[in-house]
Each structure stands twice: as structure tokens, then as C-alpha cells.
C-alpha positions in Angstrom: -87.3 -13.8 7.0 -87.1 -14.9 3.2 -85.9 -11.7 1.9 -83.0 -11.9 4.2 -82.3 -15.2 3.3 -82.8 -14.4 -0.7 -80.0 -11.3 0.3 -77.7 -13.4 1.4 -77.8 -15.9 -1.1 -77.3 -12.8 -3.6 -74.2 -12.2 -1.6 -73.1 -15.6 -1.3 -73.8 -16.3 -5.7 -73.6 -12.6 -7.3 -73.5 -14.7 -10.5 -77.0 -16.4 -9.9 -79.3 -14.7 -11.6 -82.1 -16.8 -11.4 -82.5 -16.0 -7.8 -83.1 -12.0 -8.7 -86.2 -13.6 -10.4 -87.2 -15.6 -8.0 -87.3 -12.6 -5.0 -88.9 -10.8 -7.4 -91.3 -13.2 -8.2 -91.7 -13.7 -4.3 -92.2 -9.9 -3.9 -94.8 -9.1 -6.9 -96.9 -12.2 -5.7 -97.3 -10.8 -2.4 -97.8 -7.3 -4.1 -95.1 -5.2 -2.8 -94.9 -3.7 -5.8 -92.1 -1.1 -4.9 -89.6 -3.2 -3.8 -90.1 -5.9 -7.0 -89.1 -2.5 -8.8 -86.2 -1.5 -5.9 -85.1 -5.5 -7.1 -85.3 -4.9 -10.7 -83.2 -1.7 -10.6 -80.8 -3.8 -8.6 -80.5 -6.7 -10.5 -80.2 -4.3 -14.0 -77.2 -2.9 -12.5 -75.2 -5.9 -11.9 -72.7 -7.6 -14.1 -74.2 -10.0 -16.1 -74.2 -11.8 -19.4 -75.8 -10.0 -22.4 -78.3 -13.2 -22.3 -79.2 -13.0 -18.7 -79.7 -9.4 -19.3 -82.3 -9.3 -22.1 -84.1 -11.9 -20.1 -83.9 -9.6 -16.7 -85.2 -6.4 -19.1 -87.8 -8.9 -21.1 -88.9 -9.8 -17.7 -88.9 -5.9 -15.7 -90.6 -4.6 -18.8 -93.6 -7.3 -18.6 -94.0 -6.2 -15.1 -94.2 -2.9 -16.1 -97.0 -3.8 -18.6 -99.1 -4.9 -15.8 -97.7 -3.0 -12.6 -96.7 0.5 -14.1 -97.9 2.6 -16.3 -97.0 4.1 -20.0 -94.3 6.5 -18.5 -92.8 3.5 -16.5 -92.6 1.4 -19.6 -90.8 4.0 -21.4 -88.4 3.9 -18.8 -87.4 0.3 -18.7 -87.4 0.7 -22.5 -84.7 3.5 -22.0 -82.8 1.8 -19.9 -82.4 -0.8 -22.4 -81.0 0.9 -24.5 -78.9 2.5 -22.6 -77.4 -1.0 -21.8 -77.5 -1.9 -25.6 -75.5 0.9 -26.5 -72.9 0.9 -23.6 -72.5 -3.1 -25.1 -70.9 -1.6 -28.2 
């Protein structure tokens, strides 16, 4: 099973976070649309770098733009800046 295997790797590199992308990537292209968002929730509550951060939001918020609708894109956008403003 890929996602197990994807899991583990998580477990095995917590700092990689190219390989959040890449399940996600793996999950929206086979359309399981609710666990890409289960992923992105996960990955935007780990510890990252301010850098890999913007690009895991930049990223979440595009798939919002063509997965969710307005109220789900609000909510990414919150969430932003609620991770913003806890930075400083």
C-alpha cells in the first residue's frame, strides 16, 4: 500500500517535507479529495521552516481554489494567519 509506505517515510523523515506534497499530490490525482485535506491539516501542524510553510499554505490554498469552495478558502487563508501571527 503506497499510503502506508508514504506514512512511514513521514515517520522515518519528520523533516521532509517534500514528501507531504508528494502524498498529497498522490491523493488529489486519484481524487480522494478528503484525505488530500486530512494531509494538508497534518502537514500545517508540524514543525517546519517559515519557507516550507508558505509553500505548504501556497500549495493547500491552490487546492482549495479548485477542490473547495469560497468558505474553504477563507479558511486556509485564516489559518495563515494564524501561523503568521503566532511567528511574531
Amino acid at each position: 500500500n503506497v499510503a502506508q509506505w508514504i506514512e512511514e517515510l513521514l515517520n522515518s523523515y519528520p523533516k521532509r517535507s517534500d514528501l507531504w506534497h508528494i502524498y498529497v499530490d498522490k491523493e488529489v490525482k486519484y481524487h480522494n479529495i478528503p484525505q488530500a485535506r486530512q494531509l494538508f491539516e497534518r502537514a500545517i501542524a508540524s514543525k517546519y521552516s517559515s519557507k516550507n510553510m508558505k509553500t505548504i499554505f501556497k500549495k493547500y490554498l491552490t487546492f482549495e481554489s479548485t477542490h473547495g469552495s469560497e468558505a474553504s478558502i477563507d479558511e486556509v487563508k485564516e489559518k495563515a494567519r494564524v501561523y503568521v501571527s503566532s511567528l511574531m
